[in-house]
KEDO-263030 format. One record per atom (N, C-alpha, C): x, y, z. Coordinates in steps of 0.2 Angstrom, whole numbers, always signed. Atoms other than C-alpha are relative to their C-alpha. Last residue first. Layout:
BEGIN
> X; Y; Z
> X; Y; Z
...
//
This chain:
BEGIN
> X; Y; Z
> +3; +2; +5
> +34; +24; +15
> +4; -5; -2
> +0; +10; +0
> +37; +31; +32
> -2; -3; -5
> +4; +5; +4
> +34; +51; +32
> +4; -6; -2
> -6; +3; +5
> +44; +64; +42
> -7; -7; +0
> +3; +6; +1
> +30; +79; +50
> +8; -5; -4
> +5; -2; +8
> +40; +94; +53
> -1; -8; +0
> +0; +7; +4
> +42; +99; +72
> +1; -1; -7
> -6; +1; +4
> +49; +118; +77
> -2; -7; -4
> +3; -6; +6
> +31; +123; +84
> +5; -2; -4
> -4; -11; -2
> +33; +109; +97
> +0; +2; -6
> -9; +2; +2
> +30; +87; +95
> +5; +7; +2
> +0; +7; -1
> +10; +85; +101
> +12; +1; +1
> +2; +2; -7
> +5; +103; +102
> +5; -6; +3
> -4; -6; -4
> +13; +106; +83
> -2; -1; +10
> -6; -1; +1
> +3; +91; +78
> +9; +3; +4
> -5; +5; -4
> -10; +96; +86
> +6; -4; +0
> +2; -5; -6
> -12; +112; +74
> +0; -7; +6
> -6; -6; +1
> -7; +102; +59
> +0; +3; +7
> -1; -6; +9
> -21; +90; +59
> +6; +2; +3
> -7; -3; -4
> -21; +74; +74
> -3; +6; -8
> +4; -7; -1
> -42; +69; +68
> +7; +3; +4
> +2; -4; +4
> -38; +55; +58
> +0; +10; +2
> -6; -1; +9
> -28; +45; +67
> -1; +6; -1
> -2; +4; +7
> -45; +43; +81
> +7; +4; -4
> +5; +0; +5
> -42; +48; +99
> +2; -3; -6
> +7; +6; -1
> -35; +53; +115
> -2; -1; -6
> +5; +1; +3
> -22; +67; +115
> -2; -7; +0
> +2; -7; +3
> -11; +78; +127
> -7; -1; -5
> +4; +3; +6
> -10; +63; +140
> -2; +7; -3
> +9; -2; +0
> +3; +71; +152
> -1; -4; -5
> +3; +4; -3
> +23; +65; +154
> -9; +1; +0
> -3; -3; -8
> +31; +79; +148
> -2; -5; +6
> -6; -6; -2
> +22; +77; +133
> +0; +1; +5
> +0; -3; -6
> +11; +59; +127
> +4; +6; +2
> -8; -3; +2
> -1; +55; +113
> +2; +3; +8
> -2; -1; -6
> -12; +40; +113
> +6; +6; +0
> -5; -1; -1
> -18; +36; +94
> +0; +3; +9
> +2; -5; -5
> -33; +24; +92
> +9; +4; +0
> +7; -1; +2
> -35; +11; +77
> -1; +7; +5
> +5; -1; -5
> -18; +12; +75
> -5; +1; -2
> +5; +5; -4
> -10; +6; +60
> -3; -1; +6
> -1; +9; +2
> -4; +16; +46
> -6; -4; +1
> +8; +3; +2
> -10; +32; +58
> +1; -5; -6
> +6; +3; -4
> +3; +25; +69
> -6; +3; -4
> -1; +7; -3
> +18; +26; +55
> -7; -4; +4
> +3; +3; +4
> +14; +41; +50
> -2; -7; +1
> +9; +1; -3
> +15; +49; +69
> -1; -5; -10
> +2; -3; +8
> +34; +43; +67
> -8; +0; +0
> -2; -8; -1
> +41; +40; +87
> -3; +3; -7
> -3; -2; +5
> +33; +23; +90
> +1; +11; +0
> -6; -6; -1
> +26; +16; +108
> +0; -1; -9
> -7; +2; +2
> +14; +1; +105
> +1; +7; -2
> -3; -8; -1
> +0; -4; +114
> +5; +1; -1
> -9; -2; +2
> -6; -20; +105
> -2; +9; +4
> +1; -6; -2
> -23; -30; +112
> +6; +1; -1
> -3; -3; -4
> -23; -48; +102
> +1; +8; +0
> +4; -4; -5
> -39; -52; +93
> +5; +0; +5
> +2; +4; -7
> -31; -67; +84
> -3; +5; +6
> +3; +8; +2
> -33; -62; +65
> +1; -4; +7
> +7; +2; +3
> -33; -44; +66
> -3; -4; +1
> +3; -4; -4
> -21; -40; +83
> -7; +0; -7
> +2; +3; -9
> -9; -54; +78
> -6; +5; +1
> +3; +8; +3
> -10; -47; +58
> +0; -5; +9
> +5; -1; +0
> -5; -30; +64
> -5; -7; -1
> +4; -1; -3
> +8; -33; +72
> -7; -1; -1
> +2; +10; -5
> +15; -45; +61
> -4; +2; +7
> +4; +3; +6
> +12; -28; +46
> -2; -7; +5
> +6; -1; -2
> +21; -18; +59
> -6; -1; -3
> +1; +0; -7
> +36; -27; +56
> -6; +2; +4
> +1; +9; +1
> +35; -29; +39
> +0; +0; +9
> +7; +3; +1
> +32; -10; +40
> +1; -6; +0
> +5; -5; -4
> +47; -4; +49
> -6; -2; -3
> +0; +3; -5
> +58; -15; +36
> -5; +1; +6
> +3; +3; +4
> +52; -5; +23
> +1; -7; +5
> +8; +1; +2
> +57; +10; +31
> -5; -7; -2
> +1; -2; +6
> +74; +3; +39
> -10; +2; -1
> +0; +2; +6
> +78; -1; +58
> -4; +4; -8
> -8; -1; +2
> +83; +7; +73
> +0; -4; -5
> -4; -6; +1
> +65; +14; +78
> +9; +0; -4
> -2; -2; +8
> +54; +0; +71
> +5; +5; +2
> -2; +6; +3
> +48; -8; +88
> +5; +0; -7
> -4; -4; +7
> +49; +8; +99
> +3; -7; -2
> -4; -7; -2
> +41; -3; +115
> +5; +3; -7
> -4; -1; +6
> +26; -15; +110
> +5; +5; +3
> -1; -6; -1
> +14; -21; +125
> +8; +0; -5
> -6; -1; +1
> +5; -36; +119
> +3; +6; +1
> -3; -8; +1
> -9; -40; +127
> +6; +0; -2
> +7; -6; +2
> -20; -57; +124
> +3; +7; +1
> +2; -4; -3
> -3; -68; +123
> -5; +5; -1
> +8; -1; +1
> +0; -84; +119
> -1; +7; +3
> +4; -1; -7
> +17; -84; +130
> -8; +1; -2
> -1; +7; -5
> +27; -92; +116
> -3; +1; +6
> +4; +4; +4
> +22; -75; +102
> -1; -7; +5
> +6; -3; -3
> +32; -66; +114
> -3; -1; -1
> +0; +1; -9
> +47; -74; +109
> -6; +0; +3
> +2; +9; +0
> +41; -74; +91
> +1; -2; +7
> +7; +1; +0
> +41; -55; +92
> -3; -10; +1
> +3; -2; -5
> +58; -54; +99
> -10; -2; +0
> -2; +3; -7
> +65; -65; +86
> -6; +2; +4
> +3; +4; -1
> +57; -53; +74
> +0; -7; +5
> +6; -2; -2
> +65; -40; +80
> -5; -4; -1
> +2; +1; -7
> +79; -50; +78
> -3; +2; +3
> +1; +6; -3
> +76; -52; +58
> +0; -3; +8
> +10; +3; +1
> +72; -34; +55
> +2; -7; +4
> +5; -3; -2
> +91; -30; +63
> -8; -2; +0
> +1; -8; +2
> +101; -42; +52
> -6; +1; +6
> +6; -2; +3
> +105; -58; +62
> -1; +7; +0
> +1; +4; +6
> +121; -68; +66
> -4; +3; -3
> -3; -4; +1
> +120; -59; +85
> +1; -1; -11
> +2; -4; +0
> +107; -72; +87
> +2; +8; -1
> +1; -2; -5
> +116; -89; +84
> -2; +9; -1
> -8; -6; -1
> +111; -97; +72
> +1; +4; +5
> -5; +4; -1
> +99; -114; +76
> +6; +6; -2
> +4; +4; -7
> +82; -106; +71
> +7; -4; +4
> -2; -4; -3
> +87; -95; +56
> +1; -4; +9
> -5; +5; +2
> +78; -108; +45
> +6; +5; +4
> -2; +8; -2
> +63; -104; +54
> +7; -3; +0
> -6; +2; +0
> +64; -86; +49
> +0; -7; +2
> -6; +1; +6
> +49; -83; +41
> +6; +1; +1
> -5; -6; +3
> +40; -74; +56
> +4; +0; -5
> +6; -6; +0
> +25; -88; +58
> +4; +8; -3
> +2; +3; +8
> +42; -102; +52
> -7; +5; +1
> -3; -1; +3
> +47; -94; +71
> -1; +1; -9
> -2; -6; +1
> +33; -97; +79
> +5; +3; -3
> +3; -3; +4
> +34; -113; +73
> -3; +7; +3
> +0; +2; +7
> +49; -118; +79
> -4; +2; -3
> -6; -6; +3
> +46; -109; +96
> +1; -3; -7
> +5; -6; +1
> +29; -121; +96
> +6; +6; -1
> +5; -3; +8
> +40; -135; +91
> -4; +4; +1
> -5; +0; +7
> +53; -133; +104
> -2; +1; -4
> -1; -8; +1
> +38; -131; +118
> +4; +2; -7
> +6; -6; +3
> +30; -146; +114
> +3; +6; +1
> -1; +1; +5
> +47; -156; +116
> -4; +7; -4
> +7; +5; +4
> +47; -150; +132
> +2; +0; -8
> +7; -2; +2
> +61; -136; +139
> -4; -6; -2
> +1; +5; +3
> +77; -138; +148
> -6; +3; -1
> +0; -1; +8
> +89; -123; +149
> -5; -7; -3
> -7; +2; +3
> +98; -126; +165
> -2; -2; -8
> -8; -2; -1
> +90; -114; +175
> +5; -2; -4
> -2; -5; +6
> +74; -116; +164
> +6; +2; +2
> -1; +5; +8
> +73; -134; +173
> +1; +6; -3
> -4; +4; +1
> +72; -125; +190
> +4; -4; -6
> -7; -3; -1
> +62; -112; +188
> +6; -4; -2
> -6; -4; -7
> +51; -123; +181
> +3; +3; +2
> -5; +9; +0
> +42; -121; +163
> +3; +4; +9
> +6; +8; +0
> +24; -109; +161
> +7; -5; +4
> +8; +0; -4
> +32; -91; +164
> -2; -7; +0
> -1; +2; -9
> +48; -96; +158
> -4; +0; +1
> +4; +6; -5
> +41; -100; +142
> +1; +1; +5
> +7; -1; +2
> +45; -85; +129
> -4; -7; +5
> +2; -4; -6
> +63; -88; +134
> -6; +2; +3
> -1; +5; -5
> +64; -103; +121
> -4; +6; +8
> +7; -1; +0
> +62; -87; +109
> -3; -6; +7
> +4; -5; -1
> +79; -84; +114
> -7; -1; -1
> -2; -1; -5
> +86; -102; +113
> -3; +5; +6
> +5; +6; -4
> +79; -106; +97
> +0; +1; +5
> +6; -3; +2
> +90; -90; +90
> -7; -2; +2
> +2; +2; +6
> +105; -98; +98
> -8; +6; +1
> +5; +7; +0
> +112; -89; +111
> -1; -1; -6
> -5; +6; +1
> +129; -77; +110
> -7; -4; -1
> -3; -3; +7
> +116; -59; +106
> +4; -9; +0
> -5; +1; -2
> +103; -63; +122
> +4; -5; -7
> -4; +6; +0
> +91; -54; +116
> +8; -2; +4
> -2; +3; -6
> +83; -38; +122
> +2; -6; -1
> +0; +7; +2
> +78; -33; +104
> -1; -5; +7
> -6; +2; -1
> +83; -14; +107
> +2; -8; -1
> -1; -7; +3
> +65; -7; +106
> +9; -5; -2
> -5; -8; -3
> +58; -20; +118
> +2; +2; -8
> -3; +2; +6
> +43; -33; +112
> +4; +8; +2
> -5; -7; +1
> +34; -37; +127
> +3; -2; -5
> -7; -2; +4
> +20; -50; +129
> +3; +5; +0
> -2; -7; +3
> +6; -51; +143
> +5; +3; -6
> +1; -1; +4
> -1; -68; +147
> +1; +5; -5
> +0; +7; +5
> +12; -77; +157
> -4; +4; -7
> -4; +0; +6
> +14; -60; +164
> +0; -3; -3
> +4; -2; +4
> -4; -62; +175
> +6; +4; -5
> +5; +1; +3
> +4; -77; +182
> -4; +6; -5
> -3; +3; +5
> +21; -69; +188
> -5; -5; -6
> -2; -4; +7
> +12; -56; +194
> +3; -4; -5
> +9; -5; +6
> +0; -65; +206
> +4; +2; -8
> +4; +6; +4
> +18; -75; +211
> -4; +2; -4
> -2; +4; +5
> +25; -58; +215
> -1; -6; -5
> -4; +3; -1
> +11; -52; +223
> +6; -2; -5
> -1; +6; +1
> -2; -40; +215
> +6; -3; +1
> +0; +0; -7
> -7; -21; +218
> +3; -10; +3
> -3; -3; -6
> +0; -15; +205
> +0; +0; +8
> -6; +2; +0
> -9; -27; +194
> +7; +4; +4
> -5; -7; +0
> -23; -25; +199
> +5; -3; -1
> -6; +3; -7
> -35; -42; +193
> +4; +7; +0
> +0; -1; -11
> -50; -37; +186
> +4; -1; +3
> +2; +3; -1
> -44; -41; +167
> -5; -2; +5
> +0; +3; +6
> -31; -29; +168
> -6; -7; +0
> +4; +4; -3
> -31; -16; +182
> -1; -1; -7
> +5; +4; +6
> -19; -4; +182
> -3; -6; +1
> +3; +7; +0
> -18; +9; +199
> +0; -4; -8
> +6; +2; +5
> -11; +26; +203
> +0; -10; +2
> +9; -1; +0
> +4; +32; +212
> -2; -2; -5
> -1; -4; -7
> +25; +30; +211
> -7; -1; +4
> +3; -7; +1
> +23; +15; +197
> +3; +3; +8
> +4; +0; -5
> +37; +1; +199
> -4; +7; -1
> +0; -8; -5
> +44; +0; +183
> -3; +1; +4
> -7; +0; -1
> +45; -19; +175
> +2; +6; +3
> -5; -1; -6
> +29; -17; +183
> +7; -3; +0
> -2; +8; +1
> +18; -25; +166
> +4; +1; +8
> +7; +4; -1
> +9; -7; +166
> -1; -8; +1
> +3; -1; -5
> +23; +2; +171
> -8; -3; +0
> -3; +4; -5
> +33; -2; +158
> -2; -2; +5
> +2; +8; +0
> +22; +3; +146
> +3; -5; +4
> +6; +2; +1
> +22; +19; +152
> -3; -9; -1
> +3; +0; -7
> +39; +23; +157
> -7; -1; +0
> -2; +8; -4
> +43; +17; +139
> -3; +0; +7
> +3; +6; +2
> +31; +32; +134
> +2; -5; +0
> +2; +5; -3
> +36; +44; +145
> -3; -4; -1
> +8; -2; +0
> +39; +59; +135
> -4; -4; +3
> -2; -4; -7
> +57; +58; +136
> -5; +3; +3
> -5; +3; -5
> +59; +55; +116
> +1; +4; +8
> -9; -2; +0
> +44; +66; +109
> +5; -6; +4
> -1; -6; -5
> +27; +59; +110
> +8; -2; -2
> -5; -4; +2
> +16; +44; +103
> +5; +5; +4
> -2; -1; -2
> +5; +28; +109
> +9; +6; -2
> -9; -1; +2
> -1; +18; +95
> +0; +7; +8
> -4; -5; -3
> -16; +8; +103
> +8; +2; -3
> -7; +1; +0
> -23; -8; +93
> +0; +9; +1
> -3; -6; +5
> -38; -13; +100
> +7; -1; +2
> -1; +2; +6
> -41; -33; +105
> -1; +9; -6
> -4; +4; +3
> -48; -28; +121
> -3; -1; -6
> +7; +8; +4
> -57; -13; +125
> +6; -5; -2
> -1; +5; +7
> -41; -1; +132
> -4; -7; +1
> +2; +9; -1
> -44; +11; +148
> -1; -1; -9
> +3; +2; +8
> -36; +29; +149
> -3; -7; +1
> +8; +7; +0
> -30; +37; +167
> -1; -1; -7
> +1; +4; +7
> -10; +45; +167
> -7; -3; +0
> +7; +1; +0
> -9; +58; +184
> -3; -4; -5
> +3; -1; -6
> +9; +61; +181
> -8; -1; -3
> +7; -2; +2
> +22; +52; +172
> -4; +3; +3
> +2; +2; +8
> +40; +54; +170
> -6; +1; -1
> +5; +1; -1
> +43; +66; +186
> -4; -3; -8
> +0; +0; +7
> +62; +67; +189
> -9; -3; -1
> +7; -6; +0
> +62; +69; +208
> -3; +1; -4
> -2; -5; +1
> +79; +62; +211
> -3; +5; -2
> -3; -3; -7
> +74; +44; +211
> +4; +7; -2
> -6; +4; +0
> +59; +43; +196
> +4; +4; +8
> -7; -3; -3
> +45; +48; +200
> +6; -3; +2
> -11; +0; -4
> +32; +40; +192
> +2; +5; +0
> -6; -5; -2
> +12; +42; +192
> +5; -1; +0
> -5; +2; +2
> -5; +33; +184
> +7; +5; +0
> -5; -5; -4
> -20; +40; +190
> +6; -1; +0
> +3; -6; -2
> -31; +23; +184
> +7; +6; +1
> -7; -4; -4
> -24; +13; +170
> -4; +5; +3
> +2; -8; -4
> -40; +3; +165
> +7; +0; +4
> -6; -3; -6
> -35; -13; +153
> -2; +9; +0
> +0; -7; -1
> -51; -23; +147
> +6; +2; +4
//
């Protein structure tokens, strides 16, 4: 279970991405998370992993706070938690192997990760996560070498390397194609069927999340405007959710 109590940033300057955010997530639902660009939905899942230090409130995952948790504490309860950035966040000169490789620091020494050393076992588990995202044979090029889907997949095969019960998604499908955009959230969806992992995951096309959310989040200006099932956004939330100028665009 993840409980975000009263959840607030202020960015430096006054700029006030979240305010007062509370919701709790049952494990092994899948959370879409929507809202306008600048509506605080990176600032949200960032802040629940404390790649963004909150200003106020509390998340609590598990029972452990995580806001309130040491370095070390946190380095432990990120072992479990995957990210899958917007942008890929690879490292573009490395091998392909290399980046999903990254998916262990949590477990491997400091020391040995400094200079790149990993276990047999972990090789073959980045190996086969990989050949999970049907690039296996991709696994030795170097990662600027690869069309968009394919290094979002990267990303998720990284993410895949920390076993993860939560995975926090950030605009996974925004700079890629339709059809790409679903293969994508077709890997989501199939980790969050068939291993019972918990997906919260930002996207900016409300089509999209009724797809594949089981719950939609939606956020403006930083506020929770809506809570609930897909089915019940109409026309008149909608306009709430995006502004009276919006027009639905459909992902087919």
């Amino acid at each position: 279970m993840l409980k975000v109590e009263h959840l607030t940033k202020i960015y430096e300057g006054g700029t006030r991405a979240l305010h007062d955010i509370s919701f709790e997530v049952p494990d092994g639902q899948f959370v879409v998370i929507i809202g306008l660009s600048g509506s605080g939905k990176s600032t949200l899942l960032r802040c629940i992993n404390r790649l963004i230090e909150p200003t106020e409130g509390r998340v609590i995952w598990n029972g452990a706070d995580i806001t309130a948790a040491s370095q070390e504490e946190l380095r432990h309860i990120r072992r479990r938690m995957g990210m899958i950035f917007q942008h890929f966040n690879l490292v573009k000169r490395s091998k392909v192997i290399t980046n999903v490789l990254a998916g262990r620091l949590g477990y491997t020494s400091p020391v040995w990760s400094l200079i790149g050393h990993f276990s047999k076992e972990d090789v073959q588990l980045a190996l086969r996560s990989l050949e999970r995202m049907g690039i296996a044979d991709q696994a030795y090029k170097r990662s600027d070498e690869l069309s968009g889907g394919q290094q979002q997949r990267v990303g998720i095969a990284r993410a895949l390397m920390q076993n993860p019960e939560l995975m926090l998604v950030d605009e996974p499908v925004s700079a890629l194609d339709p059809a790409t955009s679903h293969s994508i959230m077709r890997y989501l969806e199939e980790l969050n069927e068939e291993e019972g992992v918990t997906m919260i995951c930002s996207i900016h096309f409300l089509s999209l999340a009724r797809a594949y959310a089981d719950r939609i989040i939606a956020l403006k200006d930083g506020v929770i405007v809506f809570d609930g099932l897909p089915e019940d956004i109409d026309d008149d939330r909608f306009r709430e959710i995006y502004g009276e100028e919006a027009e639905q665009v459909e992902i087919r």
